[in-house]
C-alpha positions as CSV (number, residue, x, y, z in Angstrom):
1,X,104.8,108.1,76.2
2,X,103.2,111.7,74.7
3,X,101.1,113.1,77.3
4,X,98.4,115.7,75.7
5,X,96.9,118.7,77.9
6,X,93.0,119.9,76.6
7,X,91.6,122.7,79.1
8,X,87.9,122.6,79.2
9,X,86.0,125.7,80.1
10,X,82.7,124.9,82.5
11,X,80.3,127.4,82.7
12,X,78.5,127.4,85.7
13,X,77.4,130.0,88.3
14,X,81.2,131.1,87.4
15,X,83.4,130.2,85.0
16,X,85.9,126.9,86.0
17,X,88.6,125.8,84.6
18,X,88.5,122.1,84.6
19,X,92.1,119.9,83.2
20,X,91.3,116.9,81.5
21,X,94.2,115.2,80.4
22,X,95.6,112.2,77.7
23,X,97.9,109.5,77.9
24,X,98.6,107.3,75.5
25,X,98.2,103.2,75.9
26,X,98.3,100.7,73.7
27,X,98.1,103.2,71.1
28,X,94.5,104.3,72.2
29,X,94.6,108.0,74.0
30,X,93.2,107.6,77.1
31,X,92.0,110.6,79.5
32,X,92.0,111.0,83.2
33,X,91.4,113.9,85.4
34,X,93.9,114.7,87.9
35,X,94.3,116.8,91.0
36,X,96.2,117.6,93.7
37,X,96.3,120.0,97.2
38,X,98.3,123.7,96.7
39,X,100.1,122.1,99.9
40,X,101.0,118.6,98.7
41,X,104.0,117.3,100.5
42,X,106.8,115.6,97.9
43,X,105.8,111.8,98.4
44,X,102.5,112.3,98.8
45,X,99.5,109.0,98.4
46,X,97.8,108.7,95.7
47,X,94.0,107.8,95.3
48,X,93.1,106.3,92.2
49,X,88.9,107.3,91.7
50,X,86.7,105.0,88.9
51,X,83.5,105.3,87.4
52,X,80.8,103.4,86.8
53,X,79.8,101.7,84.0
54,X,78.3,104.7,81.4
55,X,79.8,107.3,83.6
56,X,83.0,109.7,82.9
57,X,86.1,111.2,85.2
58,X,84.4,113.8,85.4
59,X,81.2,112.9,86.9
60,X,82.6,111.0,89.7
61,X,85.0,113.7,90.5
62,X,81.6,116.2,91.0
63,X,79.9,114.0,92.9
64,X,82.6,111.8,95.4
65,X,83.8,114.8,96.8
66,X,87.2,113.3,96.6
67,X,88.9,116.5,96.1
68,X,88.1,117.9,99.1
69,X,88.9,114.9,101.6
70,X,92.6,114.8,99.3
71,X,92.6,118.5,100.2
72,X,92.0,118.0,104.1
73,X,94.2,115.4,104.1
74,X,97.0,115.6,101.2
75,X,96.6,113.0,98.8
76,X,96.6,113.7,95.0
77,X,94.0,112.0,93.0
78,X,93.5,110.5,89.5
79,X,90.1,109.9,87.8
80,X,90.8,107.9,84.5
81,X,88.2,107.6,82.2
82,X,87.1,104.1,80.4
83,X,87.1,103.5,76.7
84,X,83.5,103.6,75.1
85,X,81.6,100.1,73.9
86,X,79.2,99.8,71.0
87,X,76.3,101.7,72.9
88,X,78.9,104.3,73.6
89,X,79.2,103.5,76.9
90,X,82.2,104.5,79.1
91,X,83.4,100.8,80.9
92,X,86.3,99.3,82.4
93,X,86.9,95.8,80.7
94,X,85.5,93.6,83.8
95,X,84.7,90.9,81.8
96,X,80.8,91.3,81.3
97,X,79.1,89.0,79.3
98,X,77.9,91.4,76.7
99,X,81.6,92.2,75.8
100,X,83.0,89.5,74.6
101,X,84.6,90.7,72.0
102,X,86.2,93.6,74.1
103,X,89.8,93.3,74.3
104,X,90.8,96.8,76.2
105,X,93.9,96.1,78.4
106,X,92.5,98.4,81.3
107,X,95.0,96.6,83.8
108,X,98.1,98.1,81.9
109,X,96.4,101.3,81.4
110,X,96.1,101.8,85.2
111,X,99.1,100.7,85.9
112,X,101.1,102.8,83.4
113,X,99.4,105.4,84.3
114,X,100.2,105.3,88.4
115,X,103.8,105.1,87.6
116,X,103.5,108.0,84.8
117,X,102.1,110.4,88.0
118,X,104.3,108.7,90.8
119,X,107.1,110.1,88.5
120,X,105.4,113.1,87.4
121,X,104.1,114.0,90.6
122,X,106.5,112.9,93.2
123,X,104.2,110.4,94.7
124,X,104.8,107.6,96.8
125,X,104.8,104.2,94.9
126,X,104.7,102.4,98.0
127,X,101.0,104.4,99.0
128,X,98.8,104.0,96.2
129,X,95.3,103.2,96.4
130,X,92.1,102.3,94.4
131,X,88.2,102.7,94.6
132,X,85.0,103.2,92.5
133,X,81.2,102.9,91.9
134,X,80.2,100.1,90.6
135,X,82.2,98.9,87.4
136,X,84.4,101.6,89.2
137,X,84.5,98.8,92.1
138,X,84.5,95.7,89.9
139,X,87.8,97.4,88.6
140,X,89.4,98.0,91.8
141,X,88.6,94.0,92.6
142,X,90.3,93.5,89.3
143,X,93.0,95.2,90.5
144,X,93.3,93.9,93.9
145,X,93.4,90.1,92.0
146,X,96.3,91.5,89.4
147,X,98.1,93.9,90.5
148,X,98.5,94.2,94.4
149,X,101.9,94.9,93.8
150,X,101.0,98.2,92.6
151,X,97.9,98.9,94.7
152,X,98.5,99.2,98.3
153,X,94.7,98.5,99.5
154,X,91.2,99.0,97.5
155,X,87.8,99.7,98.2
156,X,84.3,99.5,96.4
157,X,81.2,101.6,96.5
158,X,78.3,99.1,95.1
159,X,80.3,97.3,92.7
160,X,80.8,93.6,92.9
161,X,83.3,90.5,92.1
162,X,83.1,89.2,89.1
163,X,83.4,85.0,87.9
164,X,85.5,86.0,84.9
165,X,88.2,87.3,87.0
166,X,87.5,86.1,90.4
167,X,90.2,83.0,89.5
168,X,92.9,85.3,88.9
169,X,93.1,86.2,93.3
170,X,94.8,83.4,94.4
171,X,96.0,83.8,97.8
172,X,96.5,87.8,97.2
173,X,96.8,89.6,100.4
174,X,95.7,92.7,100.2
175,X,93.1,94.9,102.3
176,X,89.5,95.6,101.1
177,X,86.8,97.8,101.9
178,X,83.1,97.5,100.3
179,X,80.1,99.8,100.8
180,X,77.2,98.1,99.2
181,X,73.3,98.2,99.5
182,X,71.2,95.5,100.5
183,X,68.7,96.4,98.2
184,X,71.0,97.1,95.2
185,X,69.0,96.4,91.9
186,X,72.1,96.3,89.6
187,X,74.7,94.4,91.6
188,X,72.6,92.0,93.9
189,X,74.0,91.3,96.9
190,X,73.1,87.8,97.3
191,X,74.9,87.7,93.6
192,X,73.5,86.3,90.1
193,X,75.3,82.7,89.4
194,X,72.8,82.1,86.8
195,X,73.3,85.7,84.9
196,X,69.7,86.3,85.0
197,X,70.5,89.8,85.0
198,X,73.3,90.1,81.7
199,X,75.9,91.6,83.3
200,X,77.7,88.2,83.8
201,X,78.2,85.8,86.7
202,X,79.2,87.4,90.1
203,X,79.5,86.9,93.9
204,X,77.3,87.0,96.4
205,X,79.0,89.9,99.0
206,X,79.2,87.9,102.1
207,X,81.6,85.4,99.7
208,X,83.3,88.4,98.4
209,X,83.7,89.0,102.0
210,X,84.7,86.0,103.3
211,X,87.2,85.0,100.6
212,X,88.9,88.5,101.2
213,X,89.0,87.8,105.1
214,X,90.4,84.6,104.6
215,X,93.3,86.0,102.0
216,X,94.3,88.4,104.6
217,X,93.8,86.0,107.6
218,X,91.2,87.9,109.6
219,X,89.8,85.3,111.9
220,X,88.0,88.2,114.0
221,X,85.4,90.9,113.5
222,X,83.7,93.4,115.0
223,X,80.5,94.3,114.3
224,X,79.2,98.6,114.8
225,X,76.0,100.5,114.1
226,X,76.6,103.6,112.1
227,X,74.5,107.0,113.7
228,X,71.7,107.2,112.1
229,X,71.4,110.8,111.4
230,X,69.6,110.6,108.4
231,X,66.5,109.2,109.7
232,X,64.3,109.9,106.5
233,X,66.9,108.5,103.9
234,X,65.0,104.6,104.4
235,X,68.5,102.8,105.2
236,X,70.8,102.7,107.8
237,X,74.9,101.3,107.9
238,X,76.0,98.1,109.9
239,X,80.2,98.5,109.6
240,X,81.6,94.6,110.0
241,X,85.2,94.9,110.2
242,X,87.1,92.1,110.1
243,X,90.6,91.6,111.5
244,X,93.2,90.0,113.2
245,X,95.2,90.0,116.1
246,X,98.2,88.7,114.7
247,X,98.4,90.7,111.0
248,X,97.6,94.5,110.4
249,X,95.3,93.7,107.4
250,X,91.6,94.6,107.4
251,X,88.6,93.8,105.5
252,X,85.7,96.1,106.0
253,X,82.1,95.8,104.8
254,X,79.7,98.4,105.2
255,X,75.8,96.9,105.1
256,X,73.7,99.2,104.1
257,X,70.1,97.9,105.2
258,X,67.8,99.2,102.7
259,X,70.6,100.8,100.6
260,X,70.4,100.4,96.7
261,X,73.0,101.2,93.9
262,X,74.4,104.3,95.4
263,X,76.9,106.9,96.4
264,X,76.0,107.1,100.1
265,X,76.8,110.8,101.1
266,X,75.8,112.0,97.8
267,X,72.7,109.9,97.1
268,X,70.6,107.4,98.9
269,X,72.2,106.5,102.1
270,X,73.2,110.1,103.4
271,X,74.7,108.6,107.2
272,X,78.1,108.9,106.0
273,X,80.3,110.4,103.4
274,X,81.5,107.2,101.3
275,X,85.4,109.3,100.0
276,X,85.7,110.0,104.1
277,X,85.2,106.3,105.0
278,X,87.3,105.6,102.0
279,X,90.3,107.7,103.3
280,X,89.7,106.3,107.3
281,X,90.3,103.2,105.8
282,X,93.1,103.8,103.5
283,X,95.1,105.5,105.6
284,X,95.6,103.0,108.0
285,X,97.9,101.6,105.9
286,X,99.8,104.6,104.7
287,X,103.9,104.0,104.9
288,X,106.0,106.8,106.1
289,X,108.1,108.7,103.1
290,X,111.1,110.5,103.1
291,X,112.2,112.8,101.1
292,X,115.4,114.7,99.6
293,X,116.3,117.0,97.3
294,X,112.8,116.4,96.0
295,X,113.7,112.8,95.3
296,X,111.2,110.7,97.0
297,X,113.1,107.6,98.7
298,X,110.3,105.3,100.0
299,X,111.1,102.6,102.8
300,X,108.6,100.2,103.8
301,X,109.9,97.6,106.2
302,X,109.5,94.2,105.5
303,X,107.3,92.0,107.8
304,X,106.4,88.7,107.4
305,X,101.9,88.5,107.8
306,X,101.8,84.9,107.6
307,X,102.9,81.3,106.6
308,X,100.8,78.7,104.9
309,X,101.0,75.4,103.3
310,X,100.6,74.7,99.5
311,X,97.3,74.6,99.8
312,X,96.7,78.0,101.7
313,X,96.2,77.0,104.9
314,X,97.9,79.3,107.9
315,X,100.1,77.1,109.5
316,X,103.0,77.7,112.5
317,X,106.5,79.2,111.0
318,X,108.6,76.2,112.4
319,X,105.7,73.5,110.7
320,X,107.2,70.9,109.4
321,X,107.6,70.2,105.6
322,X,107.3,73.0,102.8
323,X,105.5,76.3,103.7
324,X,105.3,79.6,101.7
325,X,106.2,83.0,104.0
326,X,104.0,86.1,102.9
327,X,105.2,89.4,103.3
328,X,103.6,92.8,103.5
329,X,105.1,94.0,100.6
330,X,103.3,91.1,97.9
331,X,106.3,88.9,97.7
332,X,106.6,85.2,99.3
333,X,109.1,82.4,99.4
334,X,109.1,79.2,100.1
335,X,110.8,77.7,103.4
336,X,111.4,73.7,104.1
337,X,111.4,72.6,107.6
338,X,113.4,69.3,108.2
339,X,111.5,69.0,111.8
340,X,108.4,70.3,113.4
341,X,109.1,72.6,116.2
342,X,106.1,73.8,117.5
């Protein structure tokens, strides 16, 4: 693929040299912002950061403050941009019910363009994760449904789950974080089955929840009030985590009571930064990378998470009959047990 370079000069208090670059899918040329820390170490993560629906790379990058937790920490970023619609709108193809007629393969794009900057870049395959506001979030769901292969865990800042895809998740174990408002005018959290706002059919967010938890087999939680150190922002954070004693996976909703359809840390809820909770939850499931010769070789051991019957259900390893073994690493196989052994 020809990858294009366009330097953009941004005049603010002092001039900024800001790299926007091009990569071509599909035959459309597609742009994405990307940056990494002076100090990155060969192998590094990578955090994949979408906008929302009529928004750009750019504008997320200003106002997540991703850049500076990647530098803290030493993660390279990516902020792709979305094609535009008919109102010239910047989207990520979700599925909404005022684009019908929108066939944009954004699942190939992202994907194509993680393994273009794991090469590129000397990133870790094996560490890859993915977030965003709003349509930003409804694409990181997307993702988490078709390709969680690729992505190692995602995470959502007011965005939702979506009918038109929700099918495609199957049994998909992956981890999931949400940060959503109570209040949230655009993406309702007790959902819209009846499209009575446009956008399409979608979830309420305890059934987002609750389907997530049950694909990684979190069958405990924990429930913790968020300081309230913002007392005059009108909403305050109740983190659920679910989790299991058995499985490393994690599901994580952050309530917030009051919140609308923001950014929390940038706008409306101000109690936390949303790219630092982001990160706390991402790396717990960062996989140790060596390198050599500035090769990265990435090893991630292989652990079995659970066993189920053919209709989902977690059942014993020794159960009798056919079962399918999930691993950690997105593949399964199926096992027949001549006797039950529990």
């Amino acid at each position: 693929m020809r990858i294009f370079t366009i330097l953009l000069l941004l005049s603010n208090s002092i001039n900024i040299i800001s790299q926007i670059q091009s990569f071509i899918h599909d035959g459309i040329i597609r742009q994405y912002i990307y940056h990494e820390p002076a100090n990155i170490s060969p192998g590094a993560p990578l955090v994949v950061v979408m906008h929302g629906y009529s928004g750009s790379a750019s504008g997320i990058k200003n106002y997540s403050g991703m850049n500076s937790v990647a530098n803290q920490n030493g993660f390279a970023v990516c902020y792709p941009q979305g094609t535009s619609d008919d109102w010239s709108n910047n989207f990520w193809n979700v599925g909404y019910d005022f684009h019908p007629n929108e066939t944009v393969d954004d699942i190939g794009f992202i994907i194509s363009l993680v393994e273009h900057l794991q090469i590129q870049h000397n990133l870790s395959p094996l560490n890859t994760f993915a977030t965003g506001m709003s349509n930003g979030g409804e694409m990181s769901y997307m993702l988490a449904c078709q390709a969680p292969q690729t992505f190692t865990a995602i995470a959502s800042v007011a965005g939702t789950m979506f009918d038109s895809y929700g099918s495609t998740c199957g049994n998909n174990s992956i981890p999931v974080m949400e940060i959503h408002g109570t209040d949230d005018g655009v993406n309702l959290w007790a959902g819209d089955y009846n499209n009575s706002t446009g956008w399409g059919v979608f979830y309420h967010m305890d059934t987002i929840i609750e389907k997530w938890s049950q694909n990684n087999f979190c069958d405990q939680l924990l429930i913790e009030n968020i300081p309230d150190i913002v007392t005059t922002d009108g909403s305050t954070i109740e983190a659920q985590k679910h989790f299991s004693s058995n499985y490393d996976n994690e599901v994580w909703l952050y309530k917030v009571i009051g919140g609308d359809h923001d950014w929390p840390g940038d706008y409306g809820n101000m109690d936390i930064d949303s790219s630092e909770e982001i990160w706390l939850f991402f790396s717990k499931y960062l996989t140790n990378v060596t390198s050599s010769n500035n090769i990265t070789s990435s090893f991630k051991e292989k652990k079995i998470i659970a066993h189920t019957d053919l209709l989902g259900r977690k059942v014993n390893a020794n159960h009798k009959g056919l079962i399918i073994r999930l691993y950690n690493n997105g593949s399964s196989e199926k096992i027949f047990n001549l006797e039950d052994n529990n």
